[in-house]
BAPATI-175950 format. One line per field, with one value per residue (C-alpha): residue number from 1; residue in one letter; z, y, x; chain. Coordinates in steps of 0.1 Angstrom, whole numbers, plus 5000, padded with zeros to 4 digits. Last residue first. Layout:
N
pos NUM, ...
code A, ...
w Z, ...
v Y, ...
u X, ...
unit A, ...
This chain:
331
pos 331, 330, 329, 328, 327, 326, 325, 324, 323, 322, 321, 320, 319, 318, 317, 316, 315, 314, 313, 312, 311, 310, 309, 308, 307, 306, 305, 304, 303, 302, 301, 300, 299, 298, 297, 296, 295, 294, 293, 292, 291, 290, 289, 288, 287, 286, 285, 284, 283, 282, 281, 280, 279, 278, 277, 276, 275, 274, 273, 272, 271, 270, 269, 268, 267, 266, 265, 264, 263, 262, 261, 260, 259, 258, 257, 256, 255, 254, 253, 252, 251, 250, 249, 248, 247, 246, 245, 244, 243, 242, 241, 240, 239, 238, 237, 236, 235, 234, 233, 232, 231, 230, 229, 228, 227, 226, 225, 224, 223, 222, 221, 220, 219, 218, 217, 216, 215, 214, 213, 212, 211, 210, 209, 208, 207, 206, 205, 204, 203, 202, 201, 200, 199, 198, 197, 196, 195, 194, 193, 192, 191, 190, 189, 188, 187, 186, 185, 184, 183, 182, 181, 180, 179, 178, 177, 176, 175, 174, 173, 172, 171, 170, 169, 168, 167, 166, 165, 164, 163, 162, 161, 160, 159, 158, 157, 156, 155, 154, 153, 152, 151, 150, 149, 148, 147, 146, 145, 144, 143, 142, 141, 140, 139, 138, 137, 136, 135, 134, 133, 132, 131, 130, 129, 128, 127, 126, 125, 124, 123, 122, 121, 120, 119, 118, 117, 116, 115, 114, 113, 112, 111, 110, 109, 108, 107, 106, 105, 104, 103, 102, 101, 100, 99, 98, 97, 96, 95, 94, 93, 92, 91, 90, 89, 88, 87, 86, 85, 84, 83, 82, 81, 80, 79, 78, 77, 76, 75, 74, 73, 72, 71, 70, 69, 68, 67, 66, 65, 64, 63, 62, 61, 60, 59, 58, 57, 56, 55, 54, 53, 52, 51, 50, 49, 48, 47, 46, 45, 44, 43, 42, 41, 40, 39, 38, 37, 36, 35, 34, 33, 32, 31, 30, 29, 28, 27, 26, 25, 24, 23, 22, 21, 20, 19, 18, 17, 16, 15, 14, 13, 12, 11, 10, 9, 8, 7, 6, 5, 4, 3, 2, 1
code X, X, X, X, X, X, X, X, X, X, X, X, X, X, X, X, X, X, X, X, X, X, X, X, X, X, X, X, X, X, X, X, X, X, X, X, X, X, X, X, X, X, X, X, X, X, X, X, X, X, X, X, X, X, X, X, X, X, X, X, X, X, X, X, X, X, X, X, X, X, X, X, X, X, X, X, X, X, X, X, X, X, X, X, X, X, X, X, X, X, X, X, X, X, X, X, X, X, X, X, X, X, X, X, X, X, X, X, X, X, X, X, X, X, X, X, X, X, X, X, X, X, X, X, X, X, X, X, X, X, X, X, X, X, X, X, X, X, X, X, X, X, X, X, X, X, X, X, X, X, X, X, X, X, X, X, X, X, X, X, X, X, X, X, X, X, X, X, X, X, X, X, X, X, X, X, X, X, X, X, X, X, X, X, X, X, X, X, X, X, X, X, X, X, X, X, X, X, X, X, X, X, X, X, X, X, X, X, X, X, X, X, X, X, X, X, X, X, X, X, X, X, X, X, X, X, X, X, X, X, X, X, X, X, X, X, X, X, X, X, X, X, X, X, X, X, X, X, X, X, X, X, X, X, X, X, X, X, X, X, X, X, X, X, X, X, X, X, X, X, X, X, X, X, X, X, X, X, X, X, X, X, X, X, X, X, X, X, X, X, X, X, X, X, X, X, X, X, X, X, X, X, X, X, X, X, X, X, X, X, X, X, X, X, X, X, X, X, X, X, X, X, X, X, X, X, X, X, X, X, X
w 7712, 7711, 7694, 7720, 7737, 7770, 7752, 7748, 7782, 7792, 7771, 7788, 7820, 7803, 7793, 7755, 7747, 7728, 7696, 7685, 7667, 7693, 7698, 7670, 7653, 7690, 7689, 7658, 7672, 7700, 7685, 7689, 7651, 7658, 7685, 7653, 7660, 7701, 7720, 7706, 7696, 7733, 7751, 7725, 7737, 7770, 7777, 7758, 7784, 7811, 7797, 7793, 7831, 7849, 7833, 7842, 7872, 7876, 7864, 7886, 7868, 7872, 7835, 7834, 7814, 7773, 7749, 7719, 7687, 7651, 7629, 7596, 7573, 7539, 7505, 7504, 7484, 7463, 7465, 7504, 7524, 7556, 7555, 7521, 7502, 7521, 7541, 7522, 7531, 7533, 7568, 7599, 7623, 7607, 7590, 7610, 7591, 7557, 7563, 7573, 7539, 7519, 7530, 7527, 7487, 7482, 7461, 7494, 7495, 7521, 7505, 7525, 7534, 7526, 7537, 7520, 7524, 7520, 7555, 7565, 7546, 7568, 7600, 7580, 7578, 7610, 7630, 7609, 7615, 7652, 7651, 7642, 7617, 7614, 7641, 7646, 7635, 7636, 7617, 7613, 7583, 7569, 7605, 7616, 7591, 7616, 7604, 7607, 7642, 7653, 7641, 7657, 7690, 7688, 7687, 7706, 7694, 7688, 7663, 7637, 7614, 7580, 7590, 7588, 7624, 7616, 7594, 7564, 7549, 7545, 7569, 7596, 7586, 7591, 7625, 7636, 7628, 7646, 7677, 7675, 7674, 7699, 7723, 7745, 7730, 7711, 7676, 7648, 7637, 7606, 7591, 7553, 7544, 7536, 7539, 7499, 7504, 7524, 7490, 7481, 7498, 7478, 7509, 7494, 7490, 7530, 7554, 7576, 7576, 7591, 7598, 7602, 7635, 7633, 7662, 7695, 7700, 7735, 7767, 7757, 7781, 7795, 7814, 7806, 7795, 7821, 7812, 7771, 7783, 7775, 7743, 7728, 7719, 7753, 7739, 7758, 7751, 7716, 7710, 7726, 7704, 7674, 7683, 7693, 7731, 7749, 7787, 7819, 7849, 7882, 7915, 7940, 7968, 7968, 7930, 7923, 7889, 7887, 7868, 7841, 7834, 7836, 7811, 7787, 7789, 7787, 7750, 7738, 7750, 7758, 7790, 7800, 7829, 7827, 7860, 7874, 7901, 7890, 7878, 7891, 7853, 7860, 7867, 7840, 7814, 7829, 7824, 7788, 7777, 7790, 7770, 7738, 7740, 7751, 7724, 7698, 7701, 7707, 7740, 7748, 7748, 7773, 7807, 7823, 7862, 7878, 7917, 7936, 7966, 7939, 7914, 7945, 7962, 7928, 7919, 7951, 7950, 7912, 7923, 7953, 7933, 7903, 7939, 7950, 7915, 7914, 7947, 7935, 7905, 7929, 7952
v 0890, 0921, 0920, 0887, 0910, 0902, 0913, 0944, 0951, 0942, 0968, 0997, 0985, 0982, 1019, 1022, 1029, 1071, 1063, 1040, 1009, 0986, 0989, 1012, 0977, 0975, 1011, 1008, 0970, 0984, 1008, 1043, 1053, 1060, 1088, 1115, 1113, 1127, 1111, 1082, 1069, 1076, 1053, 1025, 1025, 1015, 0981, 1004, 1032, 1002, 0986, 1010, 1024, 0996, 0988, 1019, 1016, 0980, 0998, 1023, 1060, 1067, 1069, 1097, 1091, 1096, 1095, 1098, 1117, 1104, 1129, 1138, 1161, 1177, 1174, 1191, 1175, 1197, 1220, 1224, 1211, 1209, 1167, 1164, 1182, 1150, 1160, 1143, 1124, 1126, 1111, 1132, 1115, 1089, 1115, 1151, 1166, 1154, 1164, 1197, 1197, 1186, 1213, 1238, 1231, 1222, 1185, 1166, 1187, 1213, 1228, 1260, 1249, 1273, 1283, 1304, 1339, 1350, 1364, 1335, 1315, 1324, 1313, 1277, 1268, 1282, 1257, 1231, 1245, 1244, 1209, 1196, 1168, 1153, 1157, 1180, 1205, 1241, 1268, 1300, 1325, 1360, 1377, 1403, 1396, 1392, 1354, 1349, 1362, 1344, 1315, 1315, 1328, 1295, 1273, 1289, 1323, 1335, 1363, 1379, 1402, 1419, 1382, 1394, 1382, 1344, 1340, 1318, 1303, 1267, 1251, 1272, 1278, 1240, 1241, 1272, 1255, 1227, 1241, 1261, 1232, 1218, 1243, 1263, 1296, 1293, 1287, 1298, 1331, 1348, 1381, 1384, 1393, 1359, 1331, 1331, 1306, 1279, 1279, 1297, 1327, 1353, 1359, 1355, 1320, 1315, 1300, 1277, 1258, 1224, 1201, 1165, 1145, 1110, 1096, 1077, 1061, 1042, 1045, 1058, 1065, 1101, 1109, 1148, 1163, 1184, 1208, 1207, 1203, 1242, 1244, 1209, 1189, 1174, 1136, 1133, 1168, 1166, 1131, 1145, 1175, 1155, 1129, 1153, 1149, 1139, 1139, 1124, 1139, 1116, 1122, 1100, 1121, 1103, 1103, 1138, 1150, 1185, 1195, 1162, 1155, 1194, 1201, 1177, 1192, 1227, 1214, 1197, 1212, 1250, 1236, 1225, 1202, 1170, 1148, 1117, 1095, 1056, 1028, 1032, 1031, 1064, 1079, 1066, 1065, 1102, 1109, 1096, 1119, 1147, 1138, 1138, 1165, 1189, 1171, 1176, 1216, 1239, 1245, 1245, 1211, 1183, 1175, 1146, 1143, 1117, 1108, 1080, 1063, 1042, 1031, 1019, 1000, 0980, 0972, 0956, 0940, 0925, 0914, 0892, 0875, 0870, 0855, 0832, 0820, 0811, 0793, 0777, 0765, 0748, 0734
u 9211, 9183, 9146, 9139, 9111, 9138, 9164, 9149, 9135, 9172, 9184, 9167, 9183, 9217, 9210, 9221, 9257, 9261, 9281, 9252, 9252, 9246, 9216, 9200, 9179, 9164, 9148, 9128, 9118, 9105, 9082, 9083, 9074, 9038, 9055, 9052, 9012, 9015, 8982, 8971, 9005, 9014, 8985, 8983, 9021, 9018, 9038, 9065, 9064, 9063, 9088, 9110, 9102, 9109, 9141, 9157, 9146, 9160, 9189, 9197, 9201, 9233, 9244, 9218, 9185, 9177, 9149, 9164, 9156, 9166, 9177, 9164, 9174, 9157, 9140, 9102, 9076, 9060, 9028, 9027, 8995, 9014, 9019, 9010, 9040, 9060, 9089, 9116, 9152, 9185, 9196, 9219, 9236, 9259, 9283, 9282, 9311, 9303, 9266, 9271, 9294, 9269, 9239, 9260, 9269, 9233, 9236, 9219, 9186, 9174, 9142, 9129, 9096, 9069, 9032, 9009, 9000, 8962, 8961, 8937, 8958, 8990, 8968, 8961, 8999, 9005, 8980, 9003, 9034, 9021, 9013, 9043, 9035, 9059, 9086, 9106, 9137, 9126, 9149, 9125, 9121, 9111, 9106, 9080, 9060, 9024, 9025, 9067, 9067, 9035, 9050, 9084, 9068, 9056, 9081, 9110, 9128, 9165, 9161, 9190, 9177, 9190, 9216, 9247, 9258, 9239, 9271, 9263, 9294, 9270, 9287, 9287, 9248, 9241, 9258, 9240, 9207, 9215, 9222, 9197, 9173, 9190, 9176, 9197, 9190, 9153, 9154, 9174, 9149, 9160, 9151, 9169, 9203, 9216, 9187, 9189, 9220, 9200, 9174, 9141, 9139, 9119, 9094, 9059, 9055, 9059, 9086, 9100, 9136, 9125, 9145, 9126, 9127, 9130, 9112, 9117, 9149, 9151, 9168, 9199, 9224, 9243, 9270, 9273, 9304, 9326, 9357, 9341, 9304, 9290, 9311, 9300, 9325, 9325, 9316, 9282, 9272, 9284, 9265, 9235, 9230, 9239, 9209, 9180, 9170, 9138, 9149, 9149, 9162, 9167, 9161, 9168, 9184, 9218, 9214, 9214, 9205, 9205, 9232, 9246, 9206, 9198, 9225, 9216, 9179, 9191, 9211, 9182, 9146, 9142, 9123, 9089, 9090, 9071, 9066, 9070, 9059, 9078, 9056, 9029, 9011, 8989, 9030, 9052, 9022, 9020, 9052, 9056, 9026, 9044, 9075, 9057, 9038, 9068, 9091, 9061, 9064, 9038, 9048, 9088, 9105, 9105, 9126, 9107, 9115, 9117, 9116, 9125, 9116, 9083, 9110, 9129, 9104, 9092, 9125, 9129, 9099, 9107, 9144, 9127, 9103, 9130, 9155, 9120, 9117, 9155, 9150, 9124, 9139, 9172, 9147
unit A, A, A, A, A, A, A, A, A, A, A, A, A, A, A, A, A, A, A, A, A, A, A, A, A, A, A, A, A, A, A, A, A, A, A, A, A, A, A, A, A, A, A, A, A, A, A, A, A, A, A, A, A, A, A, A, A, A, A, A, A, A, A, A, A, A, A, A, A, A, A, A, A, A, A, A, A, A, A, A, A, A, A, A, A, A, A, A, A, A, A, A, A, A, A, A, A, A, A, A, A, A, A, A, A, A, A, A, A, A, A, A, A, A, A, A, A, A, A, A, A, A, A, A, A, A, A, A, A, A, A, A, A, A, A, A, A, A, A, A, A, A, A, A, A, A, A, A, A, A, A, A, A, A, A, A, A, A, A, A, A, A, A, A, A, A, A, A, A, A, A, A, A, A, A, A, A, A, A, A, A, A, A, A, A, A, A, A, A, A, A, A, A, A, A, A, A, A, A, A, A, A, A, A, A, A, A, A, A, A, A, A, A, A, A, A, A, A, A, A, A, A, A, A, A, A, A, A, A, A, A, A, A, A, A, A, A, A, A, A, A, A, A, A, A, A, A, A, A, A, A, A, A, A, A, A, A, A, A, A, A, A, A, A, A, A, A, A, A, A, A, A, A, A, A, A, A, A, A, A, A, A, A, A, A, A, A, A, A, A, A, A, A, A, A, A, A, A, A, A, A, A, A, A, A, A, A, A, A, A, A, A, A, A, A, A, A, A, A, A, A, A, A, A, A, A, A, A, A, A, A
């Protein structure tokens, strides 16, 4: 009686999860186009949504810092809507923490669902514009990303650090993705921060649009021993890896030392757990579906998110961690 009673409560607890995934409403909060975060996260609602899992949808956005904002803003529980969002790691661990300056007087309650890619920082350029380390960036025509994005934030960071002040750039531009590109192939700028994931396809698409005008792509080498470099590191220990974009990726001539950080896939604190749950497995019950479709998401695997729980400054969903447990990745 006892085991069927038990069988009858799991029963009971899989209906009810059932109803309120299908009462409530998600929505993704991505990237701008051209970018793997916008990919990514559209992909992830429609797994969510083909799967029945929960109806969700993708919004494009300026990606970190707007998407933290929209999960502390315009969630709102009582009318079961929930914000999801693809977030870089240092972005999320100031909103969460209130060290950012748009979350100091209210931080944004934030878990992890799962880790999804390392994303690579990218300072892009070509052969032709004399820059050739973070110092050369001085007087030149420098994009830092879109406002609001944590690419920006980022990049600003890694300038602080270096002694660069974005105020002396010859040119200081604030653009997305893609107007990034067009801006460095019709030489309107002479370099663009972009953290993502490898390979973004835009860099790629730019890669060939710069041969075309017989200009070839460059990566602006970030190593470990650059003075600026080394003390964004010292201040941000634990987020941010040494490591190499490989010269095959964009067809460069060396391999290219820089960051990575590994993106998250976050959800309010609020979100109920059996939705929580719900939708990690079903996004992990589905990834054939999500390799095929964004490349960098090969390394969205559950056993890449369960060595991070635990670890992390930011706690993972207890939802999210169930799935894991359940796998038998997490004690």
């Amino acid at each position: 009686m006892k085991k069927l009673a038990l069988v009858g409560m799991l029963v009971m607890g899989l209906f009810i999860g059932q109803a309120q995934a299908q009462s409530a409403k998600v929505l993704v909060a991505t990237g701008g186009i051209g970018g793997v975060y916008y990919y990514y996260g559209t992909q992830v609602a429609e797994i969510l949504t083909k799967n029945n899992a929960v109806p969700a949808t993708a919004i494009q956005t300026a990606a970190s810092v707007d998407n933290m904002l929209l999960i502390r803003d315009k969630t709102d529980s009582d009318k079961k809507t929930y914000f999801l969002a693809t977030v870089l790691p240092d972005t999320a661990y100031f909103t969460v923490t209130g060290k950012h300056e748009k979350f100091g007087e209210k931080p944004v309650k934030a878990n992890i669902l799962w880790m999804m890619y390392p994303n690579y920082l990218h300072v892009v350029t070509t052969n032709q514009s004399g820059i050739k380390n973070l110092a050369d960036l001085r007087d030149k025509r420098v994009s830092t990303g879109a406002p609001g994005s944590g690419t920006e934030f980022t990049a600003l960071n890694l300038l602080k650090a270096a002694g660069i002040n974005p105020q002396d750039f010859k040119k200081w531009e604030k653009l997305g993705a893609k107007e990034s590109d067009e801006a460095l192939a019709n030489g309107t700028i002479d370099a663009y921060f972009w953290s993502g994931g490898l390979p973004t396809g835009s860099i790629v698409e730019l890669a060939n649009t710069l041969k075309r005008k017989g200009m070839n792509l460059a990566l602006v080498p970030l190593p470990k021993t650059d003075p600026g470099v080394a003390a964004f590191m010292e201040e941000f220990k634990g987020l941010a890896d040494p490591t190499l974009i490989s010269k095959d990726v964009y067809g460069l001539t060396d391999d290219v030392p820089t960051l990575a950080f590994w993106n998250m896939f976050v959800g309010p604190e609020n979100l109920p757990e059996e939705l929580a749950y719900t939708i990690t497995k079903t996004v992990f019950e589905n990834l054939d579906t999500l390799h095929a479709s964004v490349k960098p998401s090969k390394d969205t695997t559950a056993e890449n998110t369960a060595r991070f729980v635990g670890t992390t400054a930011i706690p993972f969903h207890p939802g999210a961690v169930r799935y894991f447990k359940e796998k038998g990745l997490v004690k």
